[in-house]
LUMTIDO-569822 format. One record per residue (C-alpha): chain; residue number from 1; x, y, z. Coordinates in Angstrom, 2 decimals. Layout:
# LUMTIDO-569822
SITE   ch     i         u         v         w
SITE    A   NUM         X         Y         Z
...
***
This chain:
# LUMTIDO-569822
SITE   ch     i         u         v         w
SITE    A     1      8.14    -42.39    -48.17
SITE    A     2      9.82    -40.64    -45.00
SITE    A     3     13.55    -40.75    -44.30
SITE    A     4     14.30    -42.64    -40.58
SITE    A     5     15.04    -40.30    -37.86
SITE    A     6     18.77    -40.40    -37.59
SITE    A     7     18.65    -37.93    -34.51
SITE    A     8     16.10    -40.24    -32.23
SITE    A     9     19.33    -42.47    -30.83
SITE    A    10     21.33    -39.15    -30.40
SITE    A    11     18.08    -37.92    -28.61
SITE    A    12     17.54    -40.99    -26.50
SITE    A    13     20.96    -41.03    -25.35
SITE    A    14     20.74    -37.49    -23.20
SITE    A    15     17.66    -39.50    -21.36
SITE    A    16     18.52    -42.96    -21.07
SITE    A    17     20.43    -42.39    -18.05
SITE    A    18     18.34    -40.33    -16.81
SITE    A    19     15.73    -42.10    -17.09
SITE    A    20     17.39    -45.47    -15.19
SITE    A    21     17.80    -42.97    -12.13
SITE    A    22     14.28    -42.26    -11.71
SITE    A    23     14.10    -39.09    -13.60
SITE    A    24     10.34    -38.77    -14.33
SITE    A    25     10.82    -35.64    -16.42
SITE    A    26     13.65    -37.79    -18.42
SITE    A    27     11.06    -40.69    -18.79
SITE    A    28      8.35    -38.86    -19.95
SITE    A    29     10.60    -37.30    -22.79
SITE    A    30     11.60    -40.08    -23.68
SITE    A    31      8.71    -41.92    -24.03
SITE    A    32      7.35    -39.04    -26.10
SITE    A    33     10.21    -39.44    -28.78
SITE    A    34     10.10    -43.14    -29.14
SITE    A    35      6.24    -43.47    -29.36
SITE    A    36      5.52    -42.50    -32.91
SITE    A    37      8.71    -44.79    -34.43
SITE    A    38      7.34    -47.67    -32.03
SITE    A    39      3.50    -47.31    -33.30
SITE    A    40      4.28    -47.66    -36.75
SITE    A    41      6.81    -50.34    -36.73
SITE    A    42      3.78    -52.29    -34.37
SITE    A    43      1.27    -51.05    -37.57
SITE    A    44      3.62    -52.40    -39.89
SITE    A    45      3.86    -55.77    -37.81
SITE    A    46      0.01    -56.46    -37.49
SITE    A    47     -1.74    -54.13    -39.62
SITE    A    48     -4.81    -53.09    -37.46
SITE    A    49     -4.42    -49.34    -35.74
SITE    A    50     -6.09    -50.56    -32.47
SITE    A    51     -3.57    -53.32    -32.19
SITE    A    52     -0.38    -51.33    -33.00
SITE    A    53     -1.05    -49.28    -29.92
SITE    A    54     -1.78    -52.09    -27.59
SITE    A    55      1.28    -53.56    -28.98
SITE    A    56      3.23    -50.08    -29.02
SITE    A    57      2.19    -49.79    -24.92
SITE    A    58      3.57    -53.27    -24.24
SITE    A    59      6.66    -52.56    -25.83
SITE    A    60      6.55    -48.99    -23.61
SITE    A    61      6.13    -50.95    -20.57
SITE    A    62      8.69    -53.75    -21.49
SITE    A    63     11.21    -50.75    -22.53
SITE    A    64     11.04    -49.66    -18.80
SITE    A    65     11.40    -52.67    -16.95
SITE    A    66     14.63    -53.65    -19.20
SITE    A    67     15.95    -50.36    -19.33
SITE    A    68     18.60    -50.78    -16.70
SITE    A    69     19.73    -53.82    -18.85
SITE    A    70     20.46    -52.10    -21.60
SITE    A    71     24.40    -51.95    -21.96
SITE    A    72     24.67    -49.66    -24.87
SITE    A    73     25.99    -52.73    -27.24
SITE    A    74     24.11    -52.01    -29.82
SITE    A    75     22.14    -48.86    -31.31
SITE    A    76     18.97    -47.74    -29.07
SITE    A    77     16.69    -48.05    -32.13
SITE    A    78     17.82    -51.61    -32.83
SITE    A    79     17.33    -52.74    -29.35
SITE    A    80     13.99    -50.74    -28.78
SITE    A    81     13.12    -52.34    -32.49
SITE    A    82     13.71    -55.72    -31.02
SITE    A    83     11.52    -55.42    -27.90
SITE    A    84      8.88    -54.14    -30.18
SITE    A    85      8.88    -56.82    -32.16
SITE    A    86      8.97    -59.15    -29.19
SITE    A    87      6.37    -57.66    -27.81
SITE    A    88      4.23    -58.02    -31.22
SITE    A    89      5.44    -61.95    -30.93
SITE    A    90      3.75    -62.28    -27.60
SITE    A    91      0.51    -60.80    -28.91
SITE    A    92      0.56    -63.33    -31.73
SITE    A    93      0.96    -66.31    -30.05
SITE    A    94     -0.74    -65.34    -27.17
SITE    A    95     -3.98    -65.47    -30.40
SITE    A    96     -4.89    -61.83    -29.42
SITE    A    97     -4.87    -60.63    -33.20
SITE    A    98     -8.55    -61.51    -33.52
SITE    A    99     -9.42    -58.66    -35.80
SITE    A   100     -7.90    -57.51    -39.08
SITE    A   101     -7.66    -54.02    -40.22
SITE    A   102     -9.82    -52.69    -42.98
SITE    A   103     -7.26    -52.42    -46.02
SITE    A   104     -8.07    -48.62    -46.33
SITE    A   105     -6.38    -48.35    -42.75
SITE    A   106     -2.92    -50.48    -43.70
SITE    A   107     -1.57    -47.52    -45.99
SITE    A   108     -1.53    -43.74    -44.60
SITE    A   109     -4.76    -41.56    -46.38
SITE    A   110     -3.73    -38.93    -48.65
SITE    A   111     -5.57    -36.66    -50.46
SITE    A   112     -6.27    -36.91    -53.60
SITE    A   113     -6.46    -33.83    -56.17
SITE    A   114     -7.15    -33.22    -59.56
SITE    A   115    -10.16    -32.47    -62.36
SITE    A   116    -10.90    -35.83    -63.45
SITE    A   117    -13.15    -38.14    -60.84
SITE    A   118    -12.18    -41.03    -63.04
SITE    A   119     -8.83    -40.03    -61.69
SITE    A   120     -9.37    -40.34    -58.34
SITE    A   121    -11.22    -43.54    -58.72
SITE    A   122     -8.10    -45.09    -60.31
SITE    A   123     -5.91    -44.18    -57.70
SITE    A   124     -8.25    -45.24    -55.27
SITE    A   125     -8.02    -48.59    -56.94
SITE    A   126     -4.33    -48.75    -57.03
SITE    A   127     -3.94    -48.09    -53.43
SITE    A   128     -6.67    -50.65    -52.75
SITE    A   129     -4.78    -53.28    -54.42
SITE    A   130     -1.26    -52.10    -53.00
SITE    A   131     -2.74    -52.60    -49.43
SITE    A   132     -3.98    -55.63    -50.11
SITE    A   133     -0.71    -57.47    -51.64
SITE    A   134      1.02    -55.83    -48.71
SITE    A   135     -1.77    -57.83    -46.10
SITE    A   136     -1.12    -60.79    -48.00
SITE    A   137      3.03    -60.83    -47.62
SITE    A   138      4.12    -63.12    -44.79
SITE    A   139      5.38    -61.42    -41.39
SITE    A   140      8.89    -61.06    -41.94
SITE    A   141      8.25    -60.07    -45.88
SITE    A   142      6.08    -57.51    -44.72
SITE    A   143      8.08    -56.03    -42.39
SITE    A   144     10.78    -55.54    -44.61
SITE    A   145      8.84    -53.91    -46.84
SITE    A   146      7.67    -51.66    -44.44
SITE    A   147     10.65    -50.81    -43.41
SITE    A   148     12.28    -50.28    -46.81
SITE    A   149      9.89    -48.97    -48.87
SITE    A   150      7.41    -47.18    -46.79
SITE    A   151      9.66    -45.95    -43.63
SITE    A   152     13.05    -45.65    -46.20
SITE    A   153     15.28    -47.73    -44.04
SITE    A   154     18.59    -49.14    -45.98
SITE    A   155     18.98    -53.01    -46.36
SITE    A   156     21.62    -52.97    -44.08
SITE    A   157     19.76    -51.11    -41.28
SITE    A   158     16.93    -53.34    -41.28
SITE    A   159     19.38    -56.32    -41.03
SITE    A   160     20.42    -54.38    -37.71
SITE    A   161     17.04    -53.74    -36.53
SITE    A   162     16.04    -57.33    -37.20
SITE    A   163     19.01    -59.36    -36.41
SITE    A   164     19.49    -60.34    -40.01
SITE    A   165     22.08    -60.82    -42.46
SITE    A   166     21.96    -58.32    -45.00
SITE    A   167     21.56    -60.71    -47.80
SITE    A   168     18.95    -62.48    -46.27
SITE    A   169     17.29    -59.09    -45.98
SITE    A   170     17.64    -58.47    -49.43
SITE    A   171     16.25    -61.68    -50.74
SITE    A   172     13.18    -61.12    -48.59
SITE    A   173     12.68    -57.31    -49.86
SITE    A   174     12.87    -58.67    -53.50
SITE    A   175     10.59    -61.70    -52.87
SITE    A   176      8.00    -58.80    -51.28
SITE    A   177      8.63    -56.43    -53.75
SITE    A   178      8.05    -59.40    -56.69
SITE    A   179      4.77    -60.49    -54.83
SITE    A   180      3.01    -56.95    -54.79
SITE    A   181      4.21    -56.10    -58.32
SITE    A   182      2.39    -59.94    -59.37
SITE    A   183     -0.90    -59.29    -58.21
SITE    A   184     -0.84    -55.49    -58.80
SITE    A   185     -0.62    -56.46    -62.61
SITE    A   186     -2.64    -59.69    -62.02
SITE    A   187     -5.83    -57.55    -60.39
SITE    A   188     -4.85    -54.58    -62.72
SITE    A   189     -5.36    -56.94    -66.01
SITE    A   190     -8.72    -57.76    -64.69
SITE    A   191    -10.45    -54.18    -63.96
***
């Protein structure tokens, strides 16, 4: 699990206005430090590689047309985090997510080490079945688990990224974190 970038809305800040004024330079930077945090919370919305960065682009290109809206209200991660997931929203229901990815895509590859092949072949397994409870949560479930177990994002940040009430937030993560743990041990009991 990685800890969130607490610097990127410092970082942002120095270019934002910038940016506004037509600063190419300023735009460019920019765009280079929010790409990787907007690619995977797009992977972590639709699951297929090839979608997150069609997804991540729109939300690039809908990130400069707004902005000169953006007031500041809020944090820059929340509000980029919303236009993200508005831009995944418009993919959806514009029926664009066709294709799914293949589960051994959904979770980053690590290697794996050791003597024993039998081993390997178990945690192979595992992460099999941990990618595919995590396909089968519901949007919103999914993303919360994303964010709080595999990006390391606090309850109460995700309710800020996501508009949420903590609570609410909370009782999703659980439901998500109940529903993986169920069929891990259900598909576990079986092999």
């Amino acid at each position: 699990m990685s800890a969130p970038e607490p610097d990127l809305d410092a970082a942002a800040a120095s270019l934002i206005g910038a940016a506004r004024e037509g600063d190419e330079e300023a735009w460019s930077r920019l765009v280079r430090a929010v790409h990787p945090r907007v690619y995977r919370w797009a992977l972590g919305l639709c699951r297929d590689p090839d979608e997150a960065d069609d997804i991540a682009q729109d939300a690039l290109v809908r990130l400069y047309r707004h902005l000169p809206g953006f007031a500041g209200r809020s944090r820059f991660t929340v509000w980029l985090y919303r236009i993200t997931w508005n831009a995944a929203a418009a993919r959806r229901r514009q029926s664009w997510w066709r294709r799914r990815a293949p589960l051994e895509e959904l979770v980053a590859t690590g290697t794996m080490t050791g003597d024993d092949p039998e081993d390997c072949i178990d945690a192979a397994r595992t992460a099999a079945l941990a990618r595919a409870a995590f396909a089968e949560l519901p949007p919103r479930q999914r993303a919360i688990f994303d964010l709080a177990d595999l990006q390391g994002y606090a309850p109460v940040e995700i309710a800020e990224l996501l508009g949420m009430n903590p609570a609410t937030v909370r009782v999703h993560l659980l439901k998500a974190r109940r529903a993986v743990r169920a069929k891990l041990l259900r598909e576990m009991r079986t092999i």
